[in-house]
N, C-alpha and C positions, 0 to 999 in steps of 0.2 A: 281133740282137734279134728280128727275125722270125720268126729259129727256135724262140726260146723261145714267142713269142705271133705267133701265123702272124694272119694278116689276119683271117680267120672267126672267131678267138677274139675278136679285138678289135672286131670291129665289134659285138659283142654286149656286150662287158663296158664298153665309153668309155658308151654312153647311161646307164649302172647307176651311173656315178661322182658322188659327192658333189662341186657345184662350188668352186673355189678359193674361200676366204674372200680378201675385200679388203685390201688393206693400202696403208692411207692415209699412214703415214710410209716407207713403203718395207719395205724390209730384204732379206735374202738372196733369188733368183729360186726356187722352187718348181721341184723336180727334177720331170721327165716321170712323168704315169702310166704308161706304155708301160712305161718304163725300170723303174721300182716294181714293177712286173706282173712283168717278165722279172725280176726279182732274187728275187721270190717263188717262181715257175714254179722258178727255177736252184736254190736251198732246197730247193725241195720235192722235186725229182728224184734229187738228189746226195747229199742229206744234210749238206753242209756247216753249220758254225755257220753267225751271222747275220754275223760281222763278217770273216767270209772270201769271201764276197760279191766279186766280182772288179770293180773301180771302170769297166772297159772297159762296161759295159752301163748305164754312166750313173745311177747312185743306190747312194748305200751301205747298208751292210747295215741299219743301226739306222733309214733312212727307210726300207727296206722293211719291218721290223716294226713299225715303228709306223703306217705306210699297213695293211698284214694286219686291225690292232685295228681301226683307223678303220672300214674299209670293213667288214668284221663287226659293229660296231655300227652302222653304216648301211645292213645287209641286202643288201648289194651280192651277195654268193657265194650268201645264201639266194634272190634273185630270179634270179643268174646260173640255178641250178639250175633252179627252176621255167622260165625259158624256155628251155631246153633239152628241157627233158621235153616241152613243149609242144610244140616242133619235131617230135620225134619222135611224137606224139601225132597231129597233123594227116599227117604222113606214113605213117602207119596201123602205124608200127613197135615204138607200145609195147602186149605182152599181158599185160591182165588178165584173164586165164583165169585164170590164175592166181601164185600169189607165192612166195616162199622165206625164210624167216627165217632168221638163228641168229646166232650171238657169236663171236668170237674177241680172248685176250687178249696185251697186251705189256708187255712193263718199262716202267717210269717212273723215271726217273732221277731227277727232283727234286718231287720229290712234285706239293701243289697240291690242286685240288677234281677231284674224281671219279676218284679213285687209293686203292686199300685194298690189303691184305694178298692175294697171289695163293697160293691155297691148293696149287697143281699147281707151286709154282715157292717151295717152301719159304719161304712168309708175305713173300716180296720185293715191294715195291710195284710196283704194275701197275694196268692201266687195261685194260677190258673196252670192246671195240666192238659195236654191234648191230647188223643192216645188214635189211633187207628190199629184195629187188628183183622185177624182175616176169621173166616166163616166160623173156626174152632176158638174164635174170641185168644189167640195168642198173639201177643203185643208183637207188629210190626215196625212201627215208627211211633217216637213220641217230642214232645215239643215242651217249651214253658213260655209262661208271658206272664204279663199284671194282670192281677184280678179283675182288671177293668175293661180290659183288651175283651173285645164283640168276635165271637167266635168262629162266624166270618172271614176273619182276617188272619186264621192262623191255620186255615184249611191248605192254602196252596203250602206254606213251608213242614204242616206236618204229613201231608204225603212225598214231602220232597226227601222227609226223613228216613223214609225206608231205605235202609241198604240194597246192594243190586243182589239178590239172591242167585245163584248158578247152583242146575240142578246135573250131580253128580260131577262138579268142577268142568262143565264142560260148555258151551255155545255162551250165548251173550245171557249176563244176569237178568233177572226179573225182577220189578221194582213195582210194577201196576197189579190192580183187582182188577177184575172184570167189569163187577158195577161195586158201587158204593153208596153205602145206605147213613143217612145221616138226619136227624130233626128238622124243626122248623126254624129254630136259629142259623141255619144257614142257605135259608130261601130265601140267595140273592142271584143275580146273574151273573153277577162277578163267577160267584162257587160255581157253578152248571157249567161256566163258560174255561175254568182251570181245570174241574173234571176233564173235559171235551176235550181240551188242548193237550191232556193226558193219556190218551185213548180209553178213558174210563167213564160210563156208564152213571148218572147219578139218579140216587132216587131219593130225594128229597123232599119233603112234604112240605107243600104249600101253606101258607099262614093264611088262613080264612075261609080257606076251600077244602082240603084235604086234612083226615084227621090220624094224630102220631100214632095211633094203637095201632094200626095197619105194618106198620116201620117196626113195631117193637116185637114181630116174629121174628127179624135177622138183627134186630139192633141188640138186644136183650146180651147180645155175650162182650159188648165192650162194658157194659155194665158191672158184670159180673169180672172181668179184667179189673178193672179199679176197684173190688170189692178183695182179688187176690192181691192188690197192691197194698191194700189199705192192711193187710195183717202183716206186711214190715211195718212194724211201729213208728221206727222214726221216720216214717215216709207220712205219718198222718198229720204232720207238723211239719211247716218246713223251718230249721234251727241253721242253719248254715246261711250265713251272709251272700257266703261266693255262692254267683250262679253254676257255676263247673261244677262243683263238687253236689249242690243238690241234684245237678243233672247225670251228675255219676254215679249216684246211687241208685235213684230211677234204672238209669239204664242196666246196671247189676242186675237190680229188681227184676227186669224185665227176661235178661238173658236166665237168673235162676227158674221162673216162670217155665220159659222156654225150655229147660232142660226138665223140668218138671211132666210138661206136655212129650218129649222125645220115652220118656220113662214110660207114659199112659199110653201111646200112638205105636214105638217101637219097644216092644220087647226084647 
């Protein structure tokens, strides 16, 4: 179990957990979080369903999906993340010089909310991910929509994603890049004009005028962000109906990332 959730995970994630409800007639003992955590982590790496879940790491699979929901609606993963970023924040590791935007899509095998028709994968259902991260390519905010959804249109709510970062718990959080670098799919005015409103900087390349290779010196590490998402297995698939919980994995995803960068950044 330590393997899955090594010590530094856990001392971060146990204070985040909703406490045990009472139970005044008794009933069955309440399987470990620890155990829950590691069933989730082993899911998320491998790809396996929920109910192949191996009984050796102490909770089965149907209490690790329903611990996932729980603690997604109790903001558990979305605070996980903000104090992570924050770590990295006070260790001077995270750059908002500046940022990287873009999208990449996958199949959806059982449909659900924020899943459409995927136009490049002959109208099959698919779910489109958004990601923005900062200069060191560590995931900032991230967003979901339908495969169909123009990427354009998912610019303002996934920088809205970013949590407000506070460096050493102290003045007002930070939530903006400096500038933000982004493709040609989103040379519109609208994007320039939500940049703007944001006090954010866009460098967007023109469709017909300006060419992406120029963009892909600072773009290049969102890239490689979705190349470290893509080695959680079950992230390369989305298998989960509910939007919450594909988006709860994501966001794990993202915070393990993040703790992974605190390990490279701070020794």
């Amino acid at each position: 179990m330590a393997l899955l959730v090594p010590d530094d995970l856990w001392a971060v994630v146990e204070p985040l957990l909703p406490r045990e409800r009472p139970k005044p007639r008794g009933g069955r003992p309440r399987a470990p979080d620890r155990a829950a955590l590691a069933g989730i982590l082993f899911v998320l790496r491998t790809g396996i369903q929920w109910h192949e879940v191996p009984t050796e790491l102490g909770c089965c699979g149907k209490t690790c999906w329903r611990r996932l929901g729980e603690w997604h609606a109790a903001g558990v993963w979305a605070r996980l993340h903000r104090i992570l970023l924050e770590r990295l924040q006070d260790a001077g590791a995270l750059d908002w010089s500046r940022a990287a935007l873009d999208s990449a899509s996958l199949p959806a095998k059982r449909g659900g909310a924020e899943v459409g028709p995927n136009p490049t994968d002959r109208g099959k259902p698919g779910t489109k991910r958004h990601l923005v991260t900062d200069a060191q390519g560590t995931p900032l905010g991230l967003t979901l929509s339908g495969a169909k959804c123009h990427d354009s249109r998912m610019l303002r709510p996934t920088l809205d994603a970013v949590p407000g970062v506070r460096a050493k718990h102290r003045g007002r959080p930070r939530r903006r890049p400096i500038k933000l670098h982004a493709d040609k799919a989103y040379d519109h005015r609208r994007c320039r004009r939500e940049c703007r409103a944001r006090g954010i900087t866009p460098r967007i390349a023109r469709r017909g005028i300006e060419s992406s290779t120029r963009l892909g010196r600072h773009r290049w590490v969102v890239e490689r962000t979705f190349a470290w998402l893509a080695r959680f297995r079950r992230l390369t698939v989305r298998y989960e109906r509910r939007a919450d919980l594909h988006l709860a994995l994501r966001t794990l995803a993202c915070a393990v990332i993040c703790l992974r960068q605190i390990r490279r950044f701070c020794p």
